[in-house]
C-alpha positions as protocol buffer text, in pm:
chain_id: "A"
residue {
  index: 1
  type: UNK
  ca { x: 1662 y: -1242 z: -554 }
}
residue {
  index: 2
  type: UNK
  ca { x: 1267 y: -1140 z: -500 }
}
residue {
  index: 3
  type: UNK
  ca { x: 1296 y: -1543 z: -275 }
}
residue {
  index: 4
  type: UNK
  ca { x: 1509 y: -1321 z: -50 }
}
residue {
  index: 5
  type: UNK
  ca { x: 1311 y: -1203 z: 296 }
}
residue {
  index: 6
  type: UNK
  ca { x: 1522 y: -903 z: 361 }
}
residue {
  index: 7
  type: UNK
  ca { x: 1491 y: -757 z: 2 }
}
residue {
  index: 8
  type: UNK
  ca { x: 1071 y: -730 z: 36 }
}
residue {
  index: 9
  type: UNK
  ca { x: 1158 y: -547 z: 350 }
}
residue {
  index: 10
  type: UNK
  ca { x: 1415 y: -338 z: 226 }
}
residue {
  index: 11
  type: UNK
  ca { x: 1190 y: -229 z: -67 }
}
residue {
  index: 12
  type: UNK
  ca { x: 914 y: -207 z: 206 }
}
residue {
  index: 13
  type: UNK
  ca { x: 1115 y: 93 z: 376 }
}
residue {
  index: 14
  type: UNK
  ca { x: 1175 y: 238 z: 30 }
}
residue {
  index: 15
  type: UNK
  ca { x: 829 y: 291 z: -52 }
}
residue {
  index: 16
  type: UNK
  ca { x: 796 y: 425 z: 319 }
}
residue {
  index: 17
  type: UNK
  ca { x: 1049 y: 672 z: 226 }
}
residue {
  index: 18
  type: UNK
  ca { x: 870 y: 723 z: -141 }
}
residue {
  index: 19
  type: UNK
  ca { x: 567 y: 806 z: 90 }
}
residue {
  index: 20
  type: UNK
  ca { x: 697 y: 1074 z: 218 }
}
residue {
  index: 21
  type: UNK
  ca { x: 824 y: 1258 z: -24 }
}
residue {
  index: 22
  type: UNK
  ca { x: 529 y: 1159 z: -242 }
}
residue {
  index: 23
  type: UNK
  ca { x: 231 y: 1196 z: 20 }
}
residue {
  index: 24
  type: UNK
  ca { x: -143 y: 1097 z: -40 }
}
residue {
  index: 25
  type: UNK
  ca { x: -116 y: 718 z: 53 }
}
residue {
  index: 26
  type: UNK
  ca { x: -26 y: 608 z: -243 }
}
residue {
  index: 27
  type: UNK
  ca { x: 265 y: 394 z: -192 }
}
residue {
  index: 28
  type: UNK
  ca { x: 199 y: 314 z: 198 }
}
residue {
  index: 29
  type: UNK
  ca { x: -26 y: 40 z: 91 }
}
residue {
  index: 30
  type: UNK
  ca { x: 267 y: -117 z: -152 }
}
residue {
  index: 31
  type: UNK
  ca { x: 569 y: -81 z: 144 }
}
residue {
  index: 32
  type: UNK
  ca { x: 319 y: -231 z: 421 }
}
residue {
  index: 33
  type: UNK
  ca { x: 241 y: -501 z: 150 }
}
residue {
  index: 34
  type: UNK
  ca { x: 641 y: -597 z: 95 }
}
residue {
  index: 35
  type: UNK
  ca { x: 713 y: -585 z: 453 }
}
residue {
  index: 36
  type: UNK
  ca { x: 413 y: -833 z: 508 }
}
residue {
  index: 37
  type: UNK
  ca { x: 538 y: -1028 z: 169 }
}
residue {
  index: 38
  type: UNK
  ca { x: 894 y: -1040 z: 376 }
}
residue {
  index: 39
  type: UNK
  ca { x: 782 y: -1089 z: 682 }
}
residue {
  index: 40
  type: UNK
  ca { x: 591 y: -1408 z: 538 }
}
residue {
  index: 41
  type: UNK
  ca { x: 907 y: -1557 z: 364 }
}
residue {
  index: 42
  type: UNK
  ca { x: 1115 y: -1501 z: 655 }
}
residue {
  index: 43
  type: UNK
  ca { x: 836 y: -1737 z: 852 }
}
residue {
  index: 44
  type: UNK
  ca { x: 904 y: -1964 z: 583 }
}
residue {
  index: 45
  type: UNK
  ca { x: 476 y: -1967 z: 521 }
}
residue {
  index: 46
  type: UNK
  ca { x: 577 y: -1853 z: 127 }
}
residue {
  index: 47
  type: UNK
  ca { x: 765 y: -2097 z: -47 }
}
residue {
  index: 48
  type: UNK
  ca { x: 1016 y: -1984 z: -288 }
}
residue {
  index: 49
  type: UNK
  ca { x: 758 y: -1919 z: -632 }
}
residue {
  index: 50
  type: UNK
  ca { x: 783 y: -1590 z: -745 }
}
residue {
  index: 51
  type: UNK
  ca { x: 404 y: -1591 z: -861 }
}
residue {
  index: 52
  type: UNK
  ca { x: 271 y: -1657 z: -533 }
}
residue {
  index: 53
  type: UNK
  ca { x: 451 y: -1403 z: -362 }
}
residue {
  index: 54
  type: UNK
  ca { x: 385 y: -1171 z: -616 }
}
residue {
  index: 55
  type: UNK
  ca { x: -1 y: -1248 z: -523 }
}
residue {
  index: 56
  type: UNK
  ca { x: 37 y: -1244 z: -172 }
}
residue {
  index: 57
  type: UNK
  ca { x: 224 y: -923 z: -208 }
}
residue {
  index: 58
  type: UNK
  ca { x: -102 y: -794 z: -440 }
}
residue {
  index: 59
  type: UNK
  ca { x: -358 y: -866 z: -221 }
}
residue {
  index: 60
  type: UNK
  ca { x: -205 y: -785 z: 106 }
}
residue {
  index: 61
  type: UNK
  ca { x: -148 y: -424 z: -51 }
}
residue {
  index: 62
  type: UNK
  ca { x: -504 y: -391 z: -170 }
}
residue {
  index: 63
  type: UNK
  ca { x: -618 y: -486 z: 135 }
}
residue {
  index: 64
  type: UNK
  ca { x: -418 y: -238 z: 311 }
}
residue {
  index: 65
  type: UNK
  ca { x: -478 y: 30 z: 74 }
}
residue {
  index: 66
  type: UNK
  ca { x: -859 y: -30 z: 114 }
}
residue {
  index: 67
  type: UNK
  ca { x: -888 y: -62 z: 484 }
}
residue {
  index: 68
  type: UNK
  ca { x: -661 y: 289 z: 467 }
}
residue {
  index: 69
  type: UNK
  ca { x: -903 y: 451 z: 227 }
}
residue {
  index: 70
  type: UNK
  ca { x: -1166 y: 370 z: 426 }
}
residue {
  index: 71
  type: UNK
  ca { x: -1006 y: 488 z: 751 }
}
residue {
  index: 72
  type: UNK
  ca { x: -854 y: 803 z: 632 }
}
residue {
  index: 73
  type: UNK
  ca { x: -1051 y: 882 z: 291 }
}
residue {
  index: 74
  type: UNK
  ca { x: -1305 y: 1151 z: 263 }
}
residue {
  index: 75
  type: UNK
  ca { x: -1458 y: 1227 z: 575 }
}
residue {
  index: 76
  type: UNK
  ca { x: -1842 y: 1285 z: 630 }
}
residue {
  index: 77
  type: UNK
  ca { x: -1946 y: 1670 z: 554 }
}
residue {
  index: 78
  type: UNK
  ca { x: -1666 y: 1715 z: 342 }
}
residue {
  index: 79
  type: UNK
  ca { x: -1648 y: 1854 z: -7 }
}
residue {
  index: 80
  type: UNK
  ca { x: -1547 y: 1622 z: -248 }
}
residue {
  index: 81
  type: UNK
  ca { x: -1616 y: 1839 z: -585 }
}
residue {
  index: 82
  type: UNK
  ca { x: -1785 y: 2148 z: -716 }
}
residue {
  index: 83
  type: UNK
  ca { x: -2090 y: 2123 z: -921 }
}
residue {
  index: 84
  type: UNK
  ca { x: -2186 y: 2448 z: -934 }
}
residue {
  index: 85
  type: UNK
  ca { x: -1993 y: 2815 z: -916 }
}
residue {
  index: 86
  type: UNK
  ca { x: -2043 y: 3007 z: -648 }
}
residue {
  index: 87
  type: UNK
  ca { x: -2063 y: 3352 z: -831 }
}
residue {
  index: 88
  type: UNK
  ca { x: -2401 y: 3193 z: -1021 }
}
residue {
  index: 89
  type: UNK
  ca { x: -2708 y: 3281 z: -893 }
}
């Protein structure tokens, strides 16, 4: 079933959906992975092992989710935690 184009795509658009309900870029880097996974298979550059699609489908969503942290991740200037409290003095 997973040798199936359309299925990576329509489990793409299901972690889209996910996404939003869930945000924080979590599973954005997952759904842009399957549609690339799909999009692959339905070039016919994938062959029909479920290993190597399941690696392609890894590393094209760690990619993602990398090149998204770094794009919208903590900005410069901005807090990322409290080490002290402010009522000390």
């Amino acid at each position: 079933m997973l040798s199936v184009w359309w299925v990576w795509v329509v489990a793409g658009l299901a972690l889209a959906i996910l996404e939003t309900v869930v945000p924080g870029y979590i599973f954005v880097g997952f759904a842009i992975g399957a549609v690339a996974t799909g999009g692959l298979l339905w070039l016919e550059v994938l062959g029909g092992n479920l290993a190597v699609q399941m690696l392609v489908f890894a590393l094209i969503s760690l990619v993602v989710w990398l090149t998204l942290r770094r794009v919208l991740g903590i900005r410069k200037g901005q807090v990322k935690y409290w080490d002290r409290d402010i009522n000390e003095n």
